[in-house]
C-alpha positions as CSV (number, residue, x, y, z in Angstrom):
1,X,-12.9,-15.2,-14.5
2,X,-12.0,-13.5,-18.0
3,X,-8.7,-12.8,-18.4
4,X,-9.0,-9.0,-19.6
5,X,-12.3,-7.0,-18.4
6,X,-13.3,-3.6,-19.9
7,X,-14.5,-0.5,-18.0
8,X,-16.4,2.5,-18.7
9,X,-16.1,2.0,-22.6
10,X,-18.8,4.1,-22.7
11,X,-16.4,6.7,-22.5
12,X,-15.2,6.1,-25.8
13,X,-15.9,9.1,-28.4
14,X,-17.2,8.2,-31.8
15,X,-15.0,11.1,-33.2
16,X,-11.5,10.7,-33.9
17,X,-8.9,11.2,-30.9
18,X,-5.2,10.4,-30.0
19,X,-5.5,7.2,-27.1
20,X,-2.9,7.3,-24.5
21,X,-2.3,4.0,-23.0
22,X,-0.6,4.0,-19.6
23,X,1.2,1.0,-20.6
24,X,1.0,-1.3,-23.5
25,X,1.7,-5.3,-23.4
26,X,1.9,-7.3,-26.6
27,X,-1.2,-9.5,-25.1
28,X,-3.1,-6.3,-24.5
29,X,-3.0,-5.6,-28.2
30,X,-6.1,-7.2,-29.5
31,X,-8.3,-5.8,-26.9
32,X,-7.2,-2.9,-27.9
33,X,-8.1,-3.3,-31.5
34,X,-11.4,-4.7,-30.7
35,X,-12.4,-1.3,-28.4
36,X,-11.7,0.7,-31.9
37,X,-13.5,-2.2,-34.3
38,X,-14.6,-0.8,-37.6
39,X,-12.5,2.2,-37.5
40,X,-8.8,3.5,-38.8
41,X,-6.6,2.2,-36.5
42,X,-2.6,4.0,-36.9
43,X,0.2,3.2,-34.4
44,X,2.1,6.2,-32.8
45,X,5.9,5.1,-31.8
46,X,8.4,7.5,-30.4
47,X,11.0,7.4,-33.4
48,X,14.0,5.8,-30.4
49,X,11.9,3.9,-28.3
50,X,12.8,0.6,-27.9
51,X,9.8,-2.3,-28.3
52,X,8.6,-5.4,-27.7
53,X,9.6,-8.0,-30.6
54,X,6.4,-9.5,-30.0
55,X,4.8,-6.2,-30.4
56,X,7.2,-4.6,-33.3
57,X,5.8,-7.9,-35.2
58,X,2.3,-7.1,-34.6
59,X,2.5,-3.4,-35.5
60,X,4.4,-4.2,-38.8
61,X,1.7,-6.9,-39.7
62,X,-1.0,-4.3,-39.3
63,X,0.6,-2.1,-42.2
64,X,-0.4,1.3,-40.5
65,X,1.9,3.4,-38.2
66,X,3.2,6.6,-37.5
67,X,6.2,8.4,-36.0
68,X,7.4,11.4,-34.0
69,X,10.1,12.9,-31.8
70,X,9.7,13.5,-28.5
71,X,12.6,16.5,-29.0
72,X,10.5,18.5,-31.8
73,X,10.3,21.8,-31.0
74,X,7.2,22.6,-33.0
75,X,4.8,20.0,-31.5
76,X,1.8,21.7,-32.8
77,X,3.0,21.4,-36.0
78,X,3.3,17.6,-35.7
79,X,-0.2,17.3,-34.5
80,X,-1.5,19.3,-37.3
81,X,-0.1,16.4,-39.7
82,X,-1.1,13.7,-37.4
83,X,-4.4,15.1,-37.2
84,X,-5.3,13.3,-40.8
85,X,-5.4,10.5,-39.0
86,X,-8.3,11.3,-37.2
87,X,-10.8,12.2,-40.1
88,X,-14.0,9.8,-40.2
89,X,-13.4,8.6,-36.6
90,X,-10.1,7.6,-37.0
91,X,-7.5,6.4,-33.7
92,X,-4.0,7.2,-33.3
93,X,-3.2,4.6,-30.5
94,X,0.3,5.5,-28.8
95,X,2.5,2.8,-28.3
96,X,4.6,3.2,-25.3
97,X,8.2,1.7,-25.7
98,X,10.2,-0.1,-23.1
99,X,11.0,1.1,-19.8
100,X,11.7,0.1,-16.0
101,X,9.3,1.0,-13.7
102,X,8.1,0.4,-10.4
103,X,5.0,-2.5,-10.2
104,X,1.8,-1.3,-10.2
105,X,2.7,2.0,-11.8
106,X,-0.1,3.4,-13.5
107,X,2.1,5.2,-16.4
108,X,5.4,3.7,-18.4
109,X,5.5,6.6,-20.7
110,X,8.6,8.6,-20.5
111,X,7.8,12.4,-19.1
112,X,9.4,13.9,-22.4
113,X,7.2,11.6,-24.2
114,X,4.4,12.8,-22.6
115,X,4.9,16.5,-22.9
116,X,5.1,16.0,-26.7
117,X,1.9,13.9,-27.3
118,X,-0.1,16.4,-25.0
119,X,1.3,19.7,-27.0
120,X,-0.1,18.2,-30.3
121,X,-3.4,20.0,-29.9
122,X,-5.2,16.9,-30.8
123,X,-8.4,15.4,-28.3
124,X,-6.6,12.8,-25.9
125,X,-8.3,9.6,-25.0
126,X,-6.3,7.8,-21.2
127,X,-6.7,4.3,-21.0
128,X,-5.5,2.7,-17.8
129,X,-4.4,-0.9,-18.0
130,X,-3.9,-2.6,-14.3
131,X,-2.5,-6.1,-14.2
132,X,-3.5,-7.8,-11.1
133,X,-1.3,-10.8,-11.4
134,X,1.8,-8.9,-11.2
135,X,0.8,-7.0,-8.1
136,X,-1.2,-9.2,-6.3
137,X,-0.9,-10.2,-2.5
138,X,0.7,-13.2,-1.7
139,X,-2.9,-15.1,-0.1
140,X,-4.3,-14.4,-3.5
141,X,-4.4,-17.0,-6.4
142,X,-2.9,-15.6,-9.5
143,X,-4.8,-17.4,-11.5
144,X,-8.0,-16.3,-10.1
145,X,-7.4,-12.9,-11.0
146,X,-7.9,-10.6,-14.1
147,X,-4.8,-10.9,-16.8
148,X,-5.9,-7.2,-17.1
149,X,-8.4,-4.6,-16.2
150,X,-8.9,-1.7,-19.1
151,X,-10.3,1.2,-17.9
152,X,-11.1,4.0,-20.5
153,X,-10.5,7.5,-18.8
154,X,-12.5,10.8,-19.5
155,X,-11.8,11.9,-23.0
156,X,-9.6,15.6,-23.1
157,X,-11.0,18.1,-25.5
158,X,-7.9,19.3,-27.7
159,X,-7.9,22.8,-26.2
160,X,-7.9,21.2,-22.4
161,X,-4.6,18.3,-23.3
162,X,-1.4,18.8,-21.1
163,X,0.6,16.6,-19.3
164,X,-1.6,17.3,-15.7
165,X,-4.9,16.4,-17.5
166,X,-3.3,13.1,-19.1
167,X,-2.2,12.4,-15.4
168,X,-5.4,13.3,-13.7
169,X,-7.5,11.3,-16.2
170,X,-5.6,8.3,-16.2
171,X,-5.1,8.1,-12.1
172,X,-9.3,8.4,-11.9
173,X,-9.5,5.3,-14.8
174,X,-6.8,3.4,-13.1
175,X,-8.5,3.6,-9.4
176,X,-11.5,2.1,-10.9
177,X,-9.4,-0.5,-12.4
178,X,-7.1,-1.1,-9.0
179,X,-10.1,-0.7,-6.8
180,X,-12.4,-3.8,-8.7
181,X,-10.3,-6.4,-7.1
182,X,-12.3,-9.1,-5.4
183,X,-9.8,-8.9,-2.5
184,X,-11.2,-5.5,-1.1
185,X,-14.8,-6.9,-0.5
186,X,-13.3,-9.5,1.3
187,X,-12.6,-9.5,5.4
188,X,-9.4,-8.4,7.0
189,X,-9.9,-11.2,9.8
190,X,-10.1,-13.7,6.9
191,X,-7.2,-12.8,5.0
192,X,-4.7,-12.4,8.4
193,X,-5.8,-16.4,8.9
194,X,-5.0,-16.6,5.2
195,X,-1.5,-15.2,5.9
196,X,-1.0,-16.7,9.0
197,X,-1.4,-20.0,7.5
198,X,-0.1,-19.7,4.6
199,X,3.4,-18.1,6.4
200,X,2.8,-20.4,9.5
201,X,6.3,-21.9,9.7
202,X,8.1,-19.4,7.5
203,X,7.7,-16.6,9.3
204,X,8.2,-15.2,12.6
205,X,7.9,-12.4,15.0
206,X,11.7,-11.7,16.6
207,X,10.5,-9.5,20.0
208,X,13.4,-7.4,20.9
209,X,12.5,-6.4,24.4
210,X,13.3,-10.4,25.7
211,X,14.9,-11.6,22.4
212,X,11.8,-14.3,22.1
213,X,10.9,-15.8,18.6
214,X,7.4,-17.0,17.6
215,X,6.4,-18.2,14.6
216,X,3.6,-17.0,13.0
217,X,1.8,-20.4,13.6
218,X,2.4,-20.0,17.3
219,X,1.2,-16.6,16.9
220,X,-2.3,-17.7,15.3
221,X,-3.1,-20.1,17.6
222,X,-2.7,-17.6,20.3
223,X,-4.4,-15.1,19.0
224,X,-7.5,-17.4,18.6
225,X,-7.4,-18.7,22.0
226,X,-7.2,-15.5,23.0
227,X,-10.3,-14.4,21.2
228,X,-12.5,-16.6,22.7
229,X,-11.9,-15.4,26.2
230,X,-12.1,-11.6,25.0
231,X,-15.6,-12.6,23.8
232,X,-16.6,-14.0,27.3
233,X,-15.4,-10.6,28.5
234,X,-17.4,-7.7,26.6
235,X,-20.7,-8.1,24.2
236,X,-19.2,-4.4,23.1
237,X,-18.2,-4.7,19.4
238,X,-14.7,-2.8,20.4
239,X,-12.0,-3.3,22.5
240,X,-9.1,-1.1,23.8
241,X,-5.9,-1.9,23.6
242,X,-3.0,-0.1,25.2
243,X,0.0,-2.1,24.8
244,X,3.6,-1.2,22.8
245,X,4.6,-3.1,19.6
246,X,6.0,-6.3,20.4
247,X,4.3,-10.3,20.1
248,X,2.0,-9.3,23.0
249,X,0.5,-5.9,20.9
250,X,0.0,-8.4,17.6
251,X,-1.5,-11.4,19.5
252,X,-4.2,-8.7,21.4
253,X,-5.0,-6.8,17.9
254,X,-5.4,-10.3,15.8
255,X,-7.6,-11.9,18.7
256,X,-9.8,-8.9,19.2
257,X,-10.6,-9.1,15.2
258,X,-10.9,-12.6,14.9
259,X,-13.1,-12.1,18.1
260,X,-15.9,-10.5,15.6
261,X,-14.7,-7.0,17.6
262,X,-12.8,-3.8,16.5
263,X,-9.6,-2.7,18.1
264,X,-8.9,0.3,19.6
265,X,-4.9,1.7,20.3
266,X,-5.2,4.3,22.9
267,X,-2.7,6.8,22.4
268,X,-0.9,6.2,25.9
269,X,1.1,9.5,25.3
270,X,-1.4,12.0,25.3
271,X,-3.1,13.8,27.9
272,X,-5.4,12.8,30.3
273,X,-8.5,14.5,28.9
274,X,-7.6,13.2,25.0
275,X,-7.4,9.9,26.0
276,X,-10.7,9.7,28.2
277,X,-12.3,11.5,25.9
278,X,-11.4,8.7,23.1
279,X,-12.6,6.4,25.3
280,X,-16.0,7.6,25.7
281,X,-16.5,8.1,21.8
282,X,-15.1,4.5,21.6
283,X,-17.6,3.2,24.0
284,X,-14.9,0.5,25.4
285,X,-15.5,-1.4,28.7
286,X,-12.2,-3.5,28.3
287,X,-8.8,-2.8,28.0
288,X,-5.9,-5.2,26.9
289,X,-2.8,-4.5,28.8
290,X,0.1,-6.2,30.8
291,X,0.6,-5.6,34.6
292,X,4.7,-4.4,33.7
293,X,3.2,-1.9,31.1
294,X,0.7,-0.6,33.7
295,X,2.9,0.1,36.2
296,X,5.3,1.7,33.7
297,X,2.7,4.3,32.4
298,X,1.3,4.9,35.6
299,X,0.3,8.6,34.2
300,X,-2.0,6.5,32.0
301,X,-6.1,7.1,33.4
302,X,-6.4,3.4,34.1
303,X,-9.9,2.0,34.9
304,X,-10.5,-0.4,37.5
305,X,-8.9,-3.9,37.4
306,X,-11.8,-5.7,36.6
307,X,-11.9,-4.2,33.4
308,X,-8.6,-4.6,32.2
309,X,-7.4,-8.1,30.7
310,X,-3.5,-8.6,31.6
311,X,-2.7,-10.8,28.3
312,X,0.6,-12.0,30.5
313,X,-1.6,-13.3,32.7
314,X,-4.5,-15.0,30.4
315,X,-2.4,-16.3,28.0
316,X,-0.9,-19.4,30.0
317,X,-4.0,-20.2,31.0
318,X,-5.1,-20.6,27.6
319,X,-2.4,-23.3,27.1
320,X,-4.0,-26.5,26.0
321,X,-6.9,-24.0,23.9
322,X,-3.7,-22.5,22.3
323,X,-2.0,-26.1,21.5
324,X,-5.7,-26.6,20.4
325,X,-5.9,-24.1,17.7
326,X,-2.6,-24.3,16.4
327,X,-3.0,-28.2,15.1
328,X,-6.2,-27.2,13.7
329,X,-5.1,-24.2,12.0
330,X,-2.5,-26.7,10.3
331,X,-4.6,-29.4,9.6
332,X,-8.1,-27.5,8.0
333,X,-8.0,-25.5,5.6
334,X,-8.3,-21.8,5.7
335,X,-11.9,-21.5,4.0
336,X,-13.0,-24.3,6.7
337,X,-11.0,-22.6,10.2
338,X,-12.8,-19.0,8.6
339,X,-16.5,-20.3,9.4
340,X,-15.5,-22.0,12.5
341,X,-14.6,-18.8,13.9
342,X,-16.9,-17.0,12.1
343,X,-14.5,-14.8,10.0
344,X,-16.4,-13.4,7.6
345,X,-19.5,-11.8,8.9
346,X,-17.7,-8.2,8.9
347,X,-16.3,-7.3,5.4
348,X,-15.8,-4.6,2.7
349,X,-17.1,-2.0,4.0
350,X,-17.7,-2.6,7.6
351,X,-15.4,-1.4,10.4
352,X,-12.3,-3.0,10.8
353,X,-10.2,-0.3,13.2
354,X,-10.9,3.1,15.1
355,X,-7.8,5.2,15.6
356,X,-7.8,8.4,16.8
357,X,-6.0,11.6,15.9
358,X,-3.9,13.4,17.9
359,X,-6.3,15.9,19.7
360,X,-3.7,18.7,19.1
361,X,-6.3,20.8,17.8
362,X,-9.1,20.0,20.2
363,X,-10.7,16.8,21.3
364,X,-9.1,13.1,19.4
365,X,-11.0,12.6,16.6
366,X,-12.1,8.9,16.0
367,X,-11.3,7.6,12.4
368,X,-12.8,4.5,11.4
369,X,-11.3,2.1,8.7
370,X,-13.1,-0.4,7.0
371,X,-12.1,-4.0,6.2
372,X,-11.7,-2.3,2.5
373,X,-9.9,0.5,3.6
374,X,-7.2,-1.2,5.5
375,X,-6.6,-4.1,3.0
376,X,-6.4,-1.5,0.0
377,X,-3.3,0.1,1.9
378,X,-2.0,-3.3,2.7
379,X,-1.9,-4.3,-1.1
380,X,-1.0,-0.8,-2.3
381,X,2.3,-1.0,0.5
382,X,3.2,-4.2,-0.5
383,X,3.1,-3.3,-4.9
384,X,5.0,-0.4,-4.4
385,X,7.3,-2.0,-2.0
386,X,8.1,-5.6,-3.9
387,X,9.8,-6.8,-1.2
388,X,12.1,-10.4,-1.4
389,X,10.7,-13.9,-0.1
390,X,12.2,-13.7,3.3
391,X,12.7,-9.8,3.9
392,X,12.4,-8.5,7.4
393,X,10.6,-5.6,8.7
394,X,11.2,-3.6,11.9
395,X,8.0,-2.5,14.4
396,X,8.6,-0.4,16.6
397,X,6.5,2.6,15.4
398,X,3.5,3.2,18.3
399,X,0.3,0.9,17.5
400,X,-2.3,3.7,17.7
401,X,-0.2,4.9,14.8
402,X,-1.6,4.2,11.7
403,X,1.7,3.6,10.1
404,X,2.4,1.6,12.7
405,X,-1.0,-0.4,12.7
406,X,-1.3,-1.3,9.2
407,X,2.8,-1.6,7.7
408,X,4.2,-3.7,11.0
409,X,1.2,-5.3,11.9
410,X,-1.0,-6.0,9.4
411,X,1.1,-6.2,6.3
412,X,3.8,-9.0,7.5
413,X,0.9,-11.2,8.6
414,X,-1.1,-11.1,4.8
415,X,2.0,-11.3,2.6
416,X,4.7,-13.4,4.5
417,X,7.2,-11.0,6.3
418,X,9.3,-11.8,9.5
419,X,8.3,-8.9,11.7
420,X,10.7,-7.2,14.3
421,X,9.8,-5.6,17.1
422,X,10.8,-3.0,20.0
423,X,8.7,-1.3,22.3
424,X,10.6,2.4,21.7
425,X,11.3,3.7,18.3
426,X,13.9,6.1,20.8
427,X,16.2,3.3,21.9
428,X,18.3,3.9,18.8
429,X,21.2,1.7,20.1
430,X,18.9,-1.0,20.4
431,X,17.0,-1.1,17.9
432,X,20.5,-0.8,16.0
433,X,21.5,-4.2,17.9
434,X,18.3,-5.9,16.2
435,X,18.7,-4.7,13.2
436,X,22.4,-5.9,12.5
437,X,21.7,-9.0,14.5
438,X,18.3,-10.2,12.7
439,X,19.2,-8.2,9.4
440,X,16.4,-6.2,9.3
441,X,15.9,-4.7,5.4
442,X,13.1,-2.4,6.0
443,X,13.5,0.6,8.7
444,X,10.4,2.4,9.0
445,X,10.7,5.5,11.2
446,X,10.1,9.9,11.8
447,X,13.0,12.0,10.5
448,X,12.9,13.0,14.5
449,X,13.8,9.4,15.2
450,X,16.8,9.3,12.3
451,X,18.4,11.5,14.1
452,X,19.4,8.9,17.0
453,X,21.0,7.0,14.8
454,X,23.8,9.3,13.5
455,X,25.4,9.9,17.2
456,X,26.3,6.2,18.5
457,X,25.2,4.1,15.6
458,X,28.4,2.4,13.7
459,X,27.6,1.7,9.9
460,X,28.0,-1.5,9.6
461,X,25.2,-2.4,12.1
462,X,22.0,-1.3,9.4
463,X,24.1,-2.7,6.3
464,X,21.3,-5.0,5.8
465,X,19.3,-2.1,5.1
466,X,17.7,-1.8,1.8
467,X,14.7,0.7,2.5
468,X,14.4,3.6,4.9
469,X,11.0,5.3,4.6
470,X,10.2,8.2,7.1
471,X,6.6,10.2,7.5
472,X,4.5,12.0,10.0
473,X,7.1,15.0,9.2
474,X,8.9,16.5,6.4
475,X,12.3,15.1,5.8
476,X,15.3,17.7,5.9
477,X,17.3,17.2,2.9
478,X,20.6,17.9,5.6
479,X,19.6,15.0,7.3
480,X,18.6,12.7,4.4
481,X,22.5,13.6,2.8
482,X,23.9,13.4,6.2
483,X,22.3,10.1,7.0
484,X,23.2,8.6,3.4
485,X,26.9,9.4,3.9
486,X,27.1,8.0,7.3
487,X,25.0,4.5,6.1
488,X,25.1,4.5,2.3
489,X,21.6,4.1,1.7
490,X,19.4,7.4,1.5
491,X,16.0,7.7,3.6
492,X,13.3,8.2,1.5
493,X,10.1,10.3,2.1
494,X,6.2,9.7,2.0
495,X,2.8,10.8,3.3
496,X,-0.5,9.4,4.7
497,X,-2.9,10.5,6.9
498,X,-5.0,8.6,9.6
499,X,-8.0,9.0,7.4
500,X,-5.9,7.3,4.1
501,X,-5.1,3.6,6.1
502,X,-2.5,6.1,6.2
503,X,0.1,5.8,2.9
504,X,-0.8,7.5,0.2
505,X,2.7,8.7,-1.0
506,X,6.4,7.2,-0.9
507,X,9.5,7.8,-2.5
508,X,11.3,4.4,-3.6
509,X,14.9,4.2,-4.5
510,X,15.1,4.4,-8.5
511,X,15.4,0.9,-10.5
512,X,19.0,-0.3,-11.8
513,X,19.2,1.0,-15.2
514,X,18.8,-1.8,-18.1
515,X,20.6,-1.1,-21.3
516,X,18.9,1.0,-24.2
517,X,15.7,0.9,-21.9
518,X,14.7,4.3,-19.7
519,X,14.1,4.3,-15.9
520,X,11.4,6.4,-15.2
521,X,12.1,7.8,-11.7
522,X,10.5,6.5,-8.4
523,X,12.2,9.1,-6.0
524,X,12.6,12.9,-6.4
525,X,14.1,14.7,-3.1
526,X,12.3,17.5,-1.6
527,X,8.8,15.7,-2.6
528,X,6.7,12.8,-0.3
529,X,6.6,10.7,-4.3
530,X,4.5,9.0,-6.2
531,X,0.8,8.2,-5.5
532,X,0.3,5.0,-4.5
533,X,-0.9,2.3,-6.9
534,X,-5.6,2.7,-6.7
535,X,-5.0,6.3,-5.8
536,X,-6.9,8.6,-7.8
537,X,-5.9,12.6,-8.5
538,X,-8.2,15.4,-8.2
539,X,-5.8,18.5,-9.3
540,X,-7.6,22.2,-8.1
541,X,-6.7,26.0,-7.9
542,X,-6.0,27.2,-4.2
543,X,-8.0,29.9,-4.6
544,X,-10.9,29.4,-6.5
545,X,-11.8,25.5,-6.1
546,X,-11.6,25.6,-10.0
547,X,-10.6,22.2,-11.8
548,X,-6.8,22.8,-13.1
């Protein structure tokens, strides 16, 4: 694969223009230069930003720069002088200094930065520059991946430049960029094996409700067992599943998609005519459950028993098929165990889940999410969240959820993350025991659910913590301060939807300052953050529809 691909250099104007890179690496210098052959190329540095020596050198060999303050007060002025470098199709190429940000952030430029180069009344050219091996999932091969993509955004007329423009432009080129990776045409059942494999020994699943382990090779093994018999039971391409988080809930989901089916979490909370309404639009004829968990929701419209497959009770008879698969899934490799099973006939854009919404506003409304859709949010999650070799995640969030579905089940399988679970998120001094006991780093939870944890929860038992992300409701700031005194680590904020995989926003604590280099912010309070890497930004009036 080349190691730096172009896109949309069509977009490039023949006139002259002031280009905006989102970021800048020394080896994306050249490419660069070669988009702008046969014309007057100038550098643009921020008079104190701090560069690259490799890219200092290069700039100083090329003989032609220029300078300007971010704190000048007349910035049209500056742009009228700059603008000479522009005549006879001349590019001033902004050169964005060191700074700390978050991986897989589409902009390193400094907000003051920004603000100046858009005032200078001069026609604005984005350019988005993803770099896939510093943000890829942990099943992918680095090497087999892009050392960039380039993606030239729409130009800005000079009258139309501002800071929201810049933004808008260069979210829309870096989603083409984000969203070109070979790994989202590829099938969710195929990269879980992936994971599963490549994590079998690594990794495991820690279920708080009987304090079991299992590792993820174990879990594999189960699941495809398990698959085989569900494909005895239905020719319907979907299967319900009404179980809590916990190994039994994973082992049901993975088996019904390595079955070649879809899975479907009923919402076991909501009414009686939500739920049978979802399962007529699902068109479902078995349901995955266990006897304890039917007698325990006994509000729940069960169907008869002969639809209903009791994993307690098909599991151990599955023994020797489970011993089966788990020496084959160590001993071929994954490419070869994929066709076995028959993996990859449902990809890219074919369904991979059906969730439903709520109902609150009528009948559930079923969402489907392709293979693409749910793999997207999985690599998007896992960039913006970075996590360490060994981190730990806690499920307990409901799996007709679609935070729940895709960060506590999906994600820990693909990139390598021991995985937590409790069937209640409302057991707060539970779910505090597991956390202090398996030191859990990532708490995923409702500001509703938060709140548990500030009457009988002692501070030392989440000082593992290192990341506390709530959604589905808007964060109090008197809870976020409250909970931050009582733990010392702050909750952060984000936003999804069923419809988005779900995350499409999340706050991040900010990076450790480095000296002389700028931190541009991950977190602002009151706000659900920054888009997620691949996410692009249509900005509108209320009102009128109008572009901004």
């Amino acid at each position: 694969m080349s190691s730096i691909q172009i896109l949309n250099q069509s977009r490039l104007p023949q006139s002259g223009a002031l280009v905006i890179p989102g970021r800048l690496d020394s080896q994306h210098l050249a490419p660069i230069e070669k988009l702008f052959s046969g014309r007057k190329i100038t550098w643009l540095i921020e008079e104190h930003s701090t560069l690259d020596p490799h890219i200092r050198s290069h700039l100083e060999r090329s003989g032609s720069g220029a300078m300007y303050s971010a704190t000048d007060t007349a910035p049209a002025a500056a742009g009228s002088q700059l603008k000479t470098f522009l005549e006879n199709g001349g590019v001033l190429i902004h050169v964005p200094g060191k700074t700390k940000v978050r991986v897989g952030s589409a902009c390193h430029v400094p907000a003051a930065h920004l603000k100046a180069l858009t005032a200078f009344g001069l026609p604005v050219v984005p350019i988005a520059i993803d770099t896939p091996r510093d943000s890829h999932l942990s099943v992918e091969s680095s090497s087999s991946l892009p050392q960039a993509v380039i993606s030239i955004g729409e130009p800005i007329p000079a009258d139309k430049s501002s800071v929201a423009a810049y933004q808008q432009s260069l979210l829309t080129a870096f989603e083409a960029a984000y969203s070109s990776r070979s790994l989202f045409k590829k099938s969710l059942a195929m990269v879980l094996l992936q994971g599963l494999k490549k994590h079998a020994t690594r990794h495991k699943v820690l279920d708080g409700s009987d304090d079991s382990e299992l590792g993820f090779d174990k879990i594999l093994g189960a699941a495809i067992a398990f698959s085989k018999h569900i494909q005895e039971e239905t020719d319907k391409p979907r299967v319900a599943i009404v179980l809590p988080p916990g190994k039994a809930g994973l082992i049901a989901n993975l088996a019904v998609i390595f079955a070649g089916k879809t899975p479907v979490n009923l919402n076991f909370t909501a009414g009686h005519d939500a739920i049978k309404s979802s399962i007529r639009q699902a068109g479902v004829d078995r349901f995955i459950t266990a006897d304890p968990f039917v007698r325990k929701v006994s509000s729940f419209p069960w169907p008869p028993n002969r639809d209903l497959i009791f994993i307690e009770r098909t599991l151990p008879t599955l023994k020797k098929q489970i011993v089966k698969w788990v020496l084959l899934s160590k001993l071929l490799p994954a490419a070869v165990l994929g066709n076995i099973l028959g993996l990859n006939k449902r990809r890219d854009s074919d369904e991979a889940l059906l969730l439903f919404t709520s109902g609150s506003s009528g009948e559930p409304k079923g969402v489907v999410l392709t293979n693409r859709n749910v793999l997207g949010n999985v690599c998007q999650f896992a960039t913006r969240l970075d996590l360490a070799p060994k981190s730990s995640i806690l499920g307990c969030l409901p799996l007709f959820h679609s935070f729940g579905c895709t960060v506590t089940l999906w994600f820990p399988c693909i990139e390598g993350i021991n995985l937590v679970t409790y069937p209640s998120p409302l057991e707060t001094k539970r779910l505090a025991e597991l956390i202090g006991l398996h030191g859990v780093d990532v708490l995923l939870a409702t500001p509703t659910f938060l709140r548990g944890y500030m009457k009988r929860i002692e501070p030392a038992q989440l000082a593992s913590l290192k990341m506390v992300v709530t959604g589905a409701e808007k964060l109090p700031q008197s809870l976020a301060d409250a909970f931050q005194d009582k733990f010392g680590i702050r909750p952060q904020e984000g936003y999804g939807l069923t419809e988005t995989s779900p995350a499409t926003n999340v706050n991040l604590p900010d990076l450790q300052p480095a000296s002389g280099v700028p931190v541009l912010p991950s977190t602002r309070n009151g706000s659900v953050g920054q888009m997620l890497p691949g996410l692009a930004v249509k900005l509108t009036d209320a009102a009128t529809g109008d572009d901004i």
